[in-house]
C-alpha positions as CSV (number, residue, x, y, z in Angstrom):
1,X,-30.4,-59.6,-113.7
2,X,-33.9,-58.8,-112.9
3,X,-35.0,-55.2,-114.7
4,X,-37.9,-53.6,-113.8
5,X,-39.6,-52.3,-117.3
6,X,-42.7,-49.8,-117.7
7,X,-45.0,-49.9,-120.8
8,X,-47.1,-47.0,-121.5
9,X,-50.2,-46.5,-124.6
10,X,-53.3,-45.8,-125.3
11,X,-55.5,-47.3,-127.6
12,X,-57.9,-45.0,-129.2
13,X,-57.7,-44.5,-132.9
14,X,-56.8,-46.9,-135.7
15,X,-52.8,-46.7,-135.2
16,X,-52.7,-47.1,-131.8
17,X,-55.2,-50.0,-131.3
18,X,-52.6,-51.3,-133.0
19,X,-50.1,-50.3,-131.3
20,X,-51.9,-52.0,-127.9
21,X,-51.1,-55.1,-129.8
22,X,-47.0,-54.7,-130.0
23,X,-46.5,-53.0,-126.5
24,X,-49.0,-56.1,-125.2
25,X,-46.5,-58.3,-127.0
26,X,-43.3,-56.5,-125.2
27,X,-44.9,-56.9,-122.1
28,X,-45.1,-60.3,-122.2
29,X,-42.0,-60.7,-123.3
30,X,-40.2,-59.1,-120.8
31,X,-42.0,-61.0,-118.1
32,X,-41.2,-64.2,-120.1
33,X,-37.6,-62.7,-119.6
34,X,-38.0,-62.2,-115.6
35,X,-38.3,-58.7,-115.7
36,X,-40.9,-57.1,-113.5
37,X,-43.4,-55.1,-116.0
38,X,-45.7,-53.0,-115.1
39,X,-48.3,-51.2,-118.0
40,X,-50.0,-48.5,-118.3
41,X,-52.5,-48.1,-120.4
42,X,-56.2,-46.2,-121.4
43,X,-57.1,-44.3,-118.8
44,X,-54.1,-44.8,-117.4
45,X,-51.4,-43.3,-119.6
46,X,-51.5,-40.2,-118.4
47,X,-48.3,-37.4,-117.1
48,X,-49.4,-37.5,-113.7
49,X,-49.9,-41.4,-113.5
50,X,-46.3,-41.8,-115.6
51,X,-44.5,-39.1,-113.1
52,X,-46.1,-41.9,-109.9
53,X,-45.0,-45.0,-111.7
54,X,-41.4,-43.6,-112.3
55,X,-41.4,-42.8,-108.8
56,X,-42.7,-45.7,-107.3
57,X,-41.7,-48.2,-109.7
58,X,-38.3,-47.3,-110.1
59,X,-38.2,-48.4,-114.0
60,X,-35.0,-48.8,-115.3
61,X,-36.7,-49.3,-119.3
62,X,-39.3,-47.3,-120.4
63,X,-41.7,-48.1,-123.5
64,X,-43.8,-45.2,-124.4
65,X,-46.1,-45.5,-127.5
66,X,-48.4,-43.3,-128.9
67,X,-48.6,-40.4,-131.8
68,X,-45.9,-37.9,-131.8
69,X,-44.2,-34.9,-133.3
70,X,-40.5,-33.8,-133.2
71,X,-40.4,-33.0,-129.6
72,X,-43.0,-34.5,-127.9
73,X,-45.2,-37.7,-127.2
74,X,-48.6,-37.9,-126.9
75,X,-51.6,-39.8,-125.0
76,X,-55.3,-40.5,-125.3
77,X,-56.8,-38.2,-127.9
78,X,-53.2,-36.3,-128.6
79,X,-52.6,-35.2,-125.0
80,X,-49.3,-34.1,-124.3
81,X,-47.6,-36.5,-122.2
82,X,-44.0,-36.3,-122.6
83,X,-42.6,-32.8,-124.0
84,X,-38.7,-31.4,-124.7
85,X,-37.3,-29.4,-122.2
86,X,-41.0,-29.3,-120.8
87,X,-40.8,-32.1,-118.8
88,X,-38.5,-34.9,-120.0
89,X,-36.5,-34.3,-117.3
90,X,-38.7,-37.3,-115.7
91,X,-36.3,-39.6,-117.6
92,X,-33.5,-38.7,-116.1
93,X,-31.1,-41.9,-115.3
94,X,-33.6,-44.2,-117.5
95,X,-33.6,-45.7,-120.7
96,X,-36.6,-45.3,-123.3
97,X,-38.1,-46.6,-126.3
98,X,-40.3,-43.9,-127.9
99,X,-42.6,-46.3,-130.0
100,X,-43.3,-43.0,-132.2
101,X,-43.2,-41.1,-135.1
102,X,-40.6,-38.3,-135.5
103,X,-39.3,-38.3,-131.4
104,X,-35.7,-39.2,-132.9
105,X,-35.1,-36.0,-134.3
106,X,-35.9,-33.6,-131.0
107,X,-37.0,-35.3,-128.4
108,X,-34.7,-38.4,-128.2
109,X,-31.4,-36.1,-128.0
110,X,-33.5,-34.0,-125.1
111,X,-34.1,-37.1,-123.1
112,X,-30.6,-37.5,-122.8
113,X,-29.4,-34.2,-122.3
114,X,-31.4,-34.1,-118.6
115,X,-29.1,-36.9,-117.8
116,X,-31.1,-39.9,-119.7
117,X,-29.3,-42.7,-120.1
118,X,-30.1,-43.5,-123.4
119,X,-33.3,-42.5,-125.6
120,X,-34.6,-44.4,-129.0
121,X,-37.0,-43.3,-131.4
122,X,-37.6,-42.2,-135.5
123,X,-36.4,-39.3,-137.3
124,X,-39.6,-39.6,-139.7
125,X,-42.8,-41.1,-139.5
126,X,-43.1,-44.7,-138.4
127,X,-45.2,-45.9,-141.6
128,X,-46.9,-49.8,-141.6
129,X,-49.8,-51.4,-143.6
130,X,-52.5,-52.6,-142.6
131,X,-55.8,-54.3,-144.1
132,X,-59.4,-54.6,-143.5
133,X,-60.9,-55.7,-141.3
134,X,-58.4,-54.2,-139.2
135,X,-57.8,-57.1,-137.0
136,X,-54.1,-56.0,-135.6
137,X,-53.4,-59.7,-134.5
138,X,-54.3,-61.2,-138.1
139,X,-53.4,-58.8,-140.6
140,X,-50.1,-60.4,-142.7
141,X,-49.8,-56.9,-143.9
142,X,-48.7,-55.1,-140.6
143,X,-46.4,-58.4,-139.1
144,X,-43.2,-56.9,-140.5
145,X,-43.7,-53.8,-138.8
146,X,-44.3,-55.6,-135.5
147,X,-41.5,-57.3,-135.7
148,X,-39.5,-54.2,-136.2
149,X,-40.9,-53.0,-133.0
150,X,-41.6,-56.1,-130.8
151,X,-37.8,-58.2,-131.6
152,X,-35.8,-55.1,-131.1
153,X,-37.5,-53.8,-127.9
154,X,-36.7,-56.9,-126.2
155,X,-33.4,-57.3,-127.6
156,X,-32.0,-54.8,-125.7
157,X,-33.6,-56.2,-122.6
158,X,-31.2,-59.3,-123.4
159,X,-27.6,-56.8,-124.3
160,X,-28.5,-54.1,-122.4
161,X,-27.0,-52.3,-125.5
162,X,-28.7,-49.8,-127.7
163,X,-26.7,-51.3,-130.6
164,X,-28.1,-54.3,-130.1
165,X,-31.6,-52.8,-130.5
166,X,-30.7,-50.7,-133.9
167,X,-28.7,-54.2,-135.8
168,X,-31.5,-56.1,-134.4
169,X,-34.3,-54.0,-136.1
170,X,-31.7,-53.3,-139.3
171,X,-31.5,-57.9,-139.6
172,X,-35.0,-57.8,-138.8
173,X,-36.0,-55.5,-141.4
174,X,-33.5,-56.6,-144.1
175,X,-35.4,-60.0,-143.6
176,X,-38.9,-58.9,-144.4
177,X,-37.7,-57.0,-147.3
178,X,-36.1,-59.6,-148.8
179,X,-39.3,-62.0,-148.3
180,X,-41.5,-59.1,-149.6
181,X,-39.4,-58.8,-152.7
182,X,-39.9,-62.3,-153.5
183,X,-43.7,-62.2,-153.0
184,X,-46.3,-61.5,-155.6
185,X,-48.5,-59.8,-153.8
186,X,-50.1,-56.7,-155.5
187,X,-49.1,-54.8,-152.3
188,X,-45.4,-56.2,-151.3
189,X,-43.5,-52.9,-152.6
190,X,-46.0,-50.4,-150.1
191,X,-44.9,-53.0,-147.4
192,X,-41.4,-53.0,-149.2
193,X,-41.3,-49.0,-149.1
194,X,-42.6,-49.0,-145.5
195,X,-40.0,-50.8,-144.4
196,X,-37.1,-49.3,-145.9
197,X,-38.2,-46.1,-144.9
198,X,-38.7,-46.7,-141.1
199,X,-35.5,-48.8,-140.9
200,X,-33.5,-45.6,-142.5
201,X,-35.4,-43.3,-139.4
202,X,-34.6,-45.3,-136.7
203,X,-32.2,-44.0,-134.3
204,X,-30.8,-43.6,-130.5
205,X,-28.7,-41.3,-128.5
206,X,-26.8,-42.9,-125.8
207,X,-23.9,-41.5,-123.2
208,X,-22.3,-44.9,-123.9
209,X,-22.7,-45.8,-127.3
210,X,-22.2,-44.6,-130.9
211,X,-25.8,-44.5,-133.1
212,X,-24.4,-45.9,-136.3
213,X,-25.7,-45.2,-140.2
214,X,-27.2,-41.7,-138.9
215,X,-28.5,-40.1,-142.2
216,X,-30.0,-36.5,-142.0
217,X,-31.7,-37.2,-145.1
218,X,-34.4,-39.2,-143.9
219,X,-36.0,-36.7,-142.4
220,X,-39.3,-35.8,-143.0
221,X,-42.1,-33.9,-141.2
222,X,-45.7,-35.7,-140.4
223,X,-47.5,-37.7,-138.0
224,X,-48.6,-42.1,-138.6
225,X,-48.7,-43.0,-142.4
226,X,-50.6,-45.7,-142.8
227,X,-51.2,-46.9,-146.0
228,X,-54.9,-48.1,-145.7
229,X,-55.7,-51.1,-147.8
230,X,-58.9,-51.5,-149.3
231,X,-59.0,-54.7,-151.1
């Protein structure tokens, strides 16, 4: 079956440039898939453009990245864009990916309360490395942290089960951990603690399925970690 899937970021800062990378990456994917995609992005990632696209567009998959807090998502230099019980009703009868820090914990369960289908997100902040000179597409240090958002965002393209997104970044993330454990590299446990700490925040809410290995502990309060590498 044919989906129709909608991408939204903007690249401005460090985190998000790459973050341009990843969503370009879904994107593609899903078109490799035969889904129709349509992006936006910049200048274009803004409420009123997202409110058009939704309305036009009809997406049934949503994948919204960008800087966030508890309860809301954010665009070019920290605009709103998506808030709880502000205006999240816009995702009424969709399905979204908030490629974000800390959406899990307010946000996520909002979404699907104004009759979302299903929401995904992290409780905490969504931590990765990354290594001069910054070049998202060839640092080694940020891959596993793609992966974790790229493989599961089109794995539940393929199911069409939120399930299937959480054991897919869990497997995904088990892998690089175990690879990063056996490496001597100076910085393998930052990755190593990176990744254990954003597979433990990942979670969904869904009005068909059961989130499993919920833990309240994980929560913490922030924006993007980045552990900045300098040498």
């Amino acid at each position: 079956m044919t989906l129709r899937v909608l991408t939204l970021d903007s690249p401005f800062d460090l985190p998000t440039t790459y973050l341009a990378l990843w969503m370009s990456k879904i994107a593609e994917g899903a078109r490799l898939m035969g889904h129709q995609v349509l992006s936006l992005r910049g200048g274009d990632a803004t409420e009123s453009n997202l409110i058009g696209a939704i309305d036009s567009f009809q997406p049934q998959y949503l994948y919204i990245g960008g800087h966030g807090g508890p309860d809301i998502i954010t665009t070019t230099n920290l605009q709103p864009l998506i808030v709880a019980c502000q205006n999240d009703q816009m995702l009424s009868g969709r399905q979204t990916f908030f490629i974000s820090c800390l959406t899990g914990r307010v946000l996520v369960p909002s979404v699907v309360s104004k009759k979302g289908v299903a929401a995904a997100g992290f409780t905490a902040e969504y931590a990765w490395v990354v290594s001069p000179p910054y070049l998202p597409d060839q640092d080694i240090y940020a891959k596993p942290f793609e992966r974790m958002i790229v493989e599961p965002a089109l794995e539940v393209l393929r199911t069409g089960r939120w399930g299937s997104w959480y054991s897919k970044l869990q497997s995904v993330a088990r892998e690089e951990e175990a690879a990063w454990l056996q490496s001597d590299d100076h910085l393998a446990s930052q990755v190593v603690i990176c990744i254990r700490q954003d597979k433990n925040a990942a979670t969904f809410v869904s009005t068909e399925e059961e989130m499993p290995g919920f833990d309240l502990k994980t929560l913490v309060v922030g924006g993007y970690l980045l552990k900045l590498l300098l040498g």
